[in-house]
C-alpha positions as CSV (number, residue, x, y, z in Angstrom):
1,X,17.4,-11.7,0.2
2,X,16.0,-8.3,-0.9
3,X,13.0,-7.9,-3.0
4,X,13.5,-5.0,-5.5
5,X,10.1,-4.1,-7.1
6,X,9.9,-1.4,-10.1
7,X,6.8,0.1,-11.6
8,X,6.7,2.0,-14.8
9,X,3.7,4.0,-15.5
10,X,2.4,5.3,-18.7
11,X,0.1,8.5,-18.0
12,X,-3.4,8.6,-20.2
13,X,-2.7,11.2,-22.7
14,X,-5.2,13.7,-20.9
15,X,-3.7,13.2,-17.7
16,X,-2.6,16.6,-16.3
17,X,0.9,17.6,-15.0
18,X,-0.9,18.5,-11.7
19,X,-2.2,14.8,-11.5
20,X,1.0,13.3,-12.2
21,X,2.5,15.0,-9.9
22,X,0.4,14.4,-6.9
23,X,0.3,11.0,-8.3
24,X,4.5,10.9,-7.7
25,X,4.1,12.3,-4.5
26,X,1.5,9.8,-3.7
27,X,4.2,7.0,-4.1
28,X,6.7,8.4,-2.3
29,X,4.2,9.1,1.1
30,X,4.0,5.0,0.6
31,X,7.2,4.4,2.3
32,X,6.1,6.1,5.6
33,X,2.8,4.0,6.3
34,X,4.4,0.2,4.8
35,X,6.4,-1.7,7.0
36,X,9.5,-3.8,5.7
37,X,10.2,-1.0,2.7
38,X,14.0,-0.1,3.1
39,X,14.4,2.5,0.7
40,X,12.1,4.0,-2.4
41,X,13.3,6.4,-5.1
42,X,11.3,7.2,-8.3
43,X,12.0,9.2,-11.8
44,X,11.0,10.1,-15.0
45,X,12.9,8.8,-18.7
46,X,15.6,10.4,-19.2
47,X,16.9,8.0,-21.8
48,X,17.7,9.0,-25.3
49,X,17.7,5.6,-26.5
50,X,13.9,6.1,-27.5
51,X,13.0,2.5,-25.8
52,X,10.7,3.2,-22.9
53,X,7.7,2.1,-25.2
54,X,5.6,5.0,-23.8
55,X,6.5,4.5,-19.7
56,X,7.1,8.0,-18.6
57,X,8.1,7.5,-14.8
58,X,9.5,4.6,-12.7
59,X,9.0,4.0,-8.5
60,X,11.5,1.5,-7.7
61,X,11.3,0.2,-3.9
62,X,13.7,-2.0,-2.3
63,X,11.3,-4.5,0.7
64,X,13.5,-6.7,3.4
65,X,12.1,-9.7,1.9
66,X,8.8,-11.5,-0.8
67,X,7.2,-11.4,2.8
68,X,7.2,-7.9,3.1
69,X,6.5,-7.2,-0.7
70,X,3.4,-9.0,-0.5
71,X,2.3,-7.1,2.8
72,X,2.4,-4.1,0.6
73,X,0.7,-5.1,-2.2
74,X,-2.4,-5.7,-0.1
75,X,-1.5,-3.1,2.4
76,X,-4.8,-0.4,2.6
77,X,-2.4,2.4,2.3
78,X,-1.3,1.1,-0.8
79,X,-4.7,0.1,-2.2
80,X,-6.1,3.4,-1.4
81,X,-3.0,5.1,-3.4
82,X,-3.7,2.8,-6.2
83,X,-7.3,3.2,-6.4
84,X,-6.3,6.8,-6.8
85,X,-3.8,6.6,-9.9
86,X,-5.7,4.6,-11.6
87,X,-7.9,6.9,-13.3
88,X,-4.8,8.5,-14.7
89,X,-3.1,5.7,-16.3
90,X,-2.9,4.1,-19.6
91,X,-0.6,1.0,-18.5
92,X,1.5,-0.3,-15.5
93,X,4.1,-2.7,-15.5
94,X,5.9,-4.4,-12.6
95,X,9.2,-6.2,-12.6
96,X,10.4,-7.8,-9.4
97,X,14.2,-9.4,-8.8
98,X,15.8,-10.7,-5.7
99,X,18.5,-8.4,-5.1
């Protein structure tokens, strides 16, 4: 069973558009260094529903299995990326599901 793992970031209010944007692209160079990550797509709220409670963007990847999930969550590559973004954000959440 696939692991599908989403996190929604909320940018600190003095976060630049240049940071957030290398920070996106940041996410997206994940998929070529972690092993077991089949797919990765990421976006910014669109909704007009108004519910987002301040999360401006969303990665979502899809991992073969919890195995591989939990390979990238201490993977360097990741933890390097992370120690990076940090600085710019206000709050994270995760949400995983068996898909």
């Amino acid at each position: 069973m696939t692991i599908k793992h989403l996190v929604l970031l909320r940018f600190k209010p003095d976060t630049t558009l240049a940071d957030q944007t290398e920070c996106k692209a940041g996410f997206a160079d994940l998929q070529k260094y972690i092993p077991g990550m089949l797919s990765f797509e990421q976006g910014s709220d669109v909704s007009p529903e108004g519910k987002n409670h301040g999360f401006e963007h969303v990665a979502a990847m899809t991992f073969i299995d919890a195995a591989a999930r939990d390979a990238y969550l201490i993977h360097p590559a990741h933890l390097a990326f992370v120690a990076r973004l940090s600085p710019h954000l206000a709050d994270v959440l995760v949400f995983d599901y068996a898909h």
